[in-house]
MDTraj code that builds the backbone (N, CA, C; nanometers):
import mdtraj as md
import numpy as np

residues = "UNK UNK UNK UNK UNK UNK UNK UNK UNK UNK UNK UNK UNK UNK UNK UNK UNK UNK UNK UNK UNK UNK UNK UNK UNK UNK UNK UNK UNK UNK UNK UNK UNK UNK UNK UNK UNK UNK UNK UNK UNK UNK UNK UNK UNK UNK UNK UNK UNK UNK UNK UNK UNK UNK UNK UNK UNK UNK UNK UNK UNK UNK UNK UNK UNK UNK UNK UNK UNK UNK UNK".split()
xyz = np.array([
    [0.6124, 0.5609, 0.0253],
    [0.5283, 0.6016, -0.0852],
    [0.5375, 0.5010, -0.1990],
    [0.6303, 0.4429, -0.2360],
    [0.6903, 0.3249, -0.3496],
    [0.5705, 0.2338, -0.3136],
    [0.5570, 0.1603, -0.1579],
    [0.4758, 0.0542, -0.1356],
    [0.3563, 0.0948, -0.1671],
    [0.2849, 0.2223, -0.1431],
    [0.1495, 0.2197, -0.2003],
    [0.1322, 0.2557, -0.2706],
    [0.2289, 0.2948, -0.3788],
    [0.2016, 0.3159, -0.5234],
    [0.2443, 0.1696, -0.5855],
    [0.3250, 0.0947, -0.5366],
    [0.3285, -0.0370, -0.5884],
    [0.2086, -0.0842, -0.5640],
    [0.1389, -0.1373, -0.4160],
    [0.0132, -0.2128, -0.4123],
    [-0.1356, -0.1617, -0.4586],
    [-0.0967, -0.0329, -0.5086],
    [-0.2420, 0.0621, -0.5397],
    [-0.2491, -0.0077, -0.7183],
    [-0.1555, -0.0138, -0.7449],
    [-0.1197, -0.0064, -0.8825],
    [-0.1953, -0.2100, -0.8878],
    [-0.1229, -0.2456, -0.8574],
    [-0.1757, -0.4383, -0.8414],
    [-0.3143, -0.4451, -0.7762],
    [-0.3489, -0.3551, -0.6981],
    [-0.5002, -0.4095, -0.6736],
    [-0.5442, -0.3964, -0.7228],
    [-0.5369, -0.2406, -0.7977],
    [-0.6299, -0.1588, -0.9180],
    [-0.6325, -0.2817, -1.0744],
    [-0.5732, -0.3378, -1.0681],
    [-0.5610, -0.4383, -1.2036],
    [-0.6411, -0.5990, -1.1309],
    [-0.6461, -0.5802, -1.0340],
    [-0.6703, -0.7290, -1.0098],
    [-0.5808, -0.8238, -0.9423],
    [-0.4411, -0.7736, -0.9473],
    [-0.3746, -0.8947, -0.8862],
    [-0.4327, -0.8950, -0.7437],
    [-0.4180, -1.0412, -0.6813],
    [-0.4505, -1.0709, -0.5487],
    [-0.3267, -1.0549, -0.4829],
    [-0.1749, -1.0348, -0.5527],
    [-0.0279, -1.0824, -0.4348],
    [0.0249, -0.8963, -0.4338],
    [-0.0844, -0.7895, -0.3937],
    [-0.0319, -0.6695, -0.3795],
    [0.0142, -0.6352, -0.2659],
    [0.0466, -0.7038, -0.1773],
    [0.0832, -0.7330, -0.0079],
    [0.2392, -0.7327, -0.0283],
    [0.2837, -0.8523, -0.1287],
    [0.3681, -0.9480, -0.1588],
    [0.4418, -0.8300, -0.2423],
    [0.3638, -0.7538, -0.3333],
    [0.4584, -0.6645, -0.4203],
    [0.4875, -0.5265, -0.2931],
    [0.4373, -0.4876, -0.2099],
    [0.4597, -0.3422, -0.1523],
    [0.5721, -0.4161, -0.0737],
    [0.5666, -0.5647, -0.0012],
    [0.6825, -0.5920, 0.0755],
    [0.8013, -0.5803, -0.0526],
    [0.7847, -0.6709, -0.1409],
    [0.9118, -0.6360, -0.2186],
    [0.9792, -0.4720, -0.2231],
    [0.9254, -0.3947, -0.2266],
    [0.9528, -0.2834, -0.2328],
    [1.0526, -0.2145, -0.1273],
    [0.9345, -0.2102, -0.0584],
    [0.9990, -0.1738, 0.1305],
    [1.0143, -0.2325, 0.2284],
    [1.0431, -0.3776, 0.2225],
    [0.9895, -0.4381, 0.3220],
    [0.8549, -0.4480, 0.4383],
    [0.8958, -0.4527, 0.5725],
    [0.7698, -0.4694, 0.6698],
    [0.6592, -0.3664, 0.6389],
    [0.5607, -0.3416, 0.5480],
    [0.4564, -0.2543, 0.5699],
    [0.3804, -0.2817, 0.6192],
    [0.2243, -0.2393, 0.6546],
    [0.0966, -0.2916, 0.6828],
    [0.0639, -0.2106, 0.5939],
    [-0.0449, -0.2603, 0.5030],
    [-0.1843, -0.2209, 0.4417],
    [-0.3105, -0.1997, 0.4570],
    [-0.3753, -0.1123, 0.4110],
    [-0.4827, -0.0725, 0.4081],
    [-0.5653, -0.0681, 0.2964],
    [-0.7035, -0.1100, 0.2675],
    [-0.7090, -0.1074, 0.1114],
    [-0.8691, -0.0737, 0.0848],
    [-0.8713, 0.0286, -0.0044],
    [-1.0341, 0.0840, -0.0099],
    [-1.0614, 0.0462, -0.1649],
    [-1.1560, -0.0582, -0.2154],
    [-1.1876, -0.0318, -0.3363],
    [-1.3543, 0.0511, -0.3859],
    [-1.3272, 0.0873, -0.4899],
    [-1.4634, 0.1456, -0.5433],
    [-1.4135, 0.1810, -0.6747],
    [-1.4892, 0.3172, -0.7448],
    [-1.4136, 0.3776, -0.8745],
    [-1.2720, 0.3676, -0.8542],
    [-1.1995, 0.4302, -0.7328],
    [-1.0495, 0.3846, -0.6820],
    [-1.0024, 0.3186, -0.6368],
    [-0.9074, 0.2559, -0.6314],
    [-0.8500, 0.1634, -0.5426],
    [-0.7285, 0.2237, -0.4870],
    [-0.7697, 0.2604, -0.3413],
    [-0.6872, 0.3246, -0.2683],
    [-0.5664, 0.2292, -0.1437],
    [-0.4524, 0.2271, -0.1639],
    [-0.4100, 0.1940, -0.0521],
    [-0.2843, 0.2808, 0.0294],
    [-0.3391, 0.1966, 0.1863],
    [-0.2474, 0.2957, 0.2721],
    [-0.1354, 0.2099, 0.2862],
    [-0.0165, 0.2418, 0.3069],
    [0.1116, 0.1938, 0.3451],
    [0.1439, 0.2391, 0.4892],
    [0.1962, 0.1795, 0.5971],
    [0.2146, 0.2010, 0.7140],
    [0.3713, 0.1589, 0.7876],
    [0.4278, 0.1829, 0.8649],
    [0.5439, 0.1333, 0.9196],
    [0.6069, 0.2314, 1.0483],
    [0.6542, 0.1715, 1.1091],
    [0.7192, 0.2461, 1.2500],
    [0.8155, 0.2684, 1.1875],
    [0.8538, 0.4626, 1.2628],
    [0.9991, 0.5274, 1.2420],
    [1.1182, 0.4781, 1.3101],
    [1.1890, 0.4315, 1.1978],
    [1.2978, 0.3955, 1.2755],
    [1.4025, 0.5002, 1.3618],
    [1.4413, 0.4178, 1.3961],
    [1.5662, 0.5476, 1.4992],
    [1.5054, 0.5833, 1.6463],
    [1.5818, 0.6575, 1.6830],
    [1.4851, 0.7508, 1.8172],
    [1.3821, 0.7395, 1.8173],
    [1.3093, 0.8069, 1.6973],
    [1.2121, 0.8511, 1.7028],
    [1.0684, 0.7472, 1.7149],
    [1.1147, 0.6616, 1.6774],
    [1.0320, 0.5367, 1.6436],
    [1.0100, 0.4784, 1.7783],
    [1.0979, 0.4996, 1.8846],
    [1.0658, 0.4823, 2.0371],
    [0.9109, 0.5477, 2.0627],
    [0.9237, 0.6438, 2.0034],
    [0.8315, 0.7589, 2.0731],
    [0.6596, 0.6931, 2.0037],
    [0.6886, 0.5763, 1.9197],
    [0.5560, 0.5597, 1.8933],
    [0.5050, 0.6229, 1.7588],
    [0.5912, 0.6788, 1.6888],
    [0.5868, 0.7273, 1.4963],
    [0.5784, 0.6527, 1.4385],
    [0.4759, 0.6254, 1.3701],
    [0.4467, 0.5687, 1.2191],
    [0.4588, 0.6305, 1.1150],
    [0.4953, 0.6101, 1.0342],
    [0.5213, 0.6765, 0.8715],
    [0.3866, 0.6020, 0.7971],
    [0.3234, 0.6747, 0.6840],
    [0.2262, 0.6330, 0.6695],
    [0.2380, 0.7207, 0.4604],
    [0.1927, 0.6231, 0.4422],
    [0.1997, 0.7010, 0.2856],
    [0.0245, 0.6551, 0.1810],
    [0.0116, 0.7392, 0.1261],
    [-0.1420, 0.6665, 0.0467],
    [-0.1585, 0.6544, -0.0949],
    [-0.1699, 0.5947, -0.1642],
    [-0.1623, 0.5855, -0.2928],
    [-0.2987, 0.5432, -0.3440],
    [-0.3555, 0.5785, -0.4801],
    [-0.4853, 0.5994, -0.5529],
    [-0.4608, 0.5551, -0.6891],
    [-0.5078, 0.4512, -0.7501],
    [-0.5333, 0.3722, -0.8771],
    [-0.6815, 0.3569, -0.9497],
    [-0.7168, 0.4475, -1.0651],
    [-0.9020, 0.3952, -1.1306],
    [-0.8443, 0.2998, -1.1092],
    [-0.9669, 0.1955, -1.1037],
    [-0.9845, 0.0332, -1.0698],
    [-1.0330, -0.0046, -1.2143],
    [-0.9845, -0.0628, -1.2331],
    [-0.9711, -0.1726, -1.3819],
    [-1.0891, -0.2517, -1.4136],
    [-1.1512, -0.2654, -1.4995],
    [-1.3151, -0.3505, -1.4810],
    [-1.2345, -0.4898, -1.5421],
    [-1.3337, -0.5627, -1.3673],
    [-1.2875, -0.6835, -1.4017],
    [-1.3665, -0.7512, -1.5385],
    [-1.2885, -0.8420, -1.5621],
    [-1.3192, -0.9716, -1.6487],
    [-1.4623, -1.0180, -1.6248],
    [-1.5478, -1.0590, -1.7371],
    [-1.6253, -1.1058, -1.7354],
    [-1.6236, -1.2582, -1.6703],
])
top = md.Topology()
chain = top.add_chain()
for i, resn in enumerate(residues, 1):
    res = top.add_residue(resn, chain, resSeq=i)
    for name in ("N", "CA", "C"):
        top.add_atom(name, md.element.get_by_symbol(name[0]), res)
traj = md.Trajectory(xyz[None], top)
């Protein structure tokens, strides 16, 4: 949840390195990223342990208003 509230938060402003900030966070994620009035992103990663054999992903989503860019 940290990673896509970290990269929801940086896209929604504009930064381009919101990949770069959700890894800082949690390491290995994959992203997903919807912009419009929101800028939504998904965070993704395999369960570790057992369970993560079985093919579990953990998945978290985070939602930012989108910032009007710069003229």
């Amino acid at each position: 949840a940290d990673a896509a509230r970290t990269a929801a938060r940086q896209a929604a402003i504009g930064q381009d390195d919101y990949a770069g900030a959700a890894q800082r966070v949690a390491g290995g994620v994959s992203l997903g990223v919807e912009q419009g009035e929101l800028t939504c992103v998904t965070a993704a990663r395999p369960v570790p342990g057992p369970l993560g054999g079985l093919g579990l992903t953990a998945r978290a989503r985070a939602c930012a208003y989108t910032e009007p860019s710069s003229p």
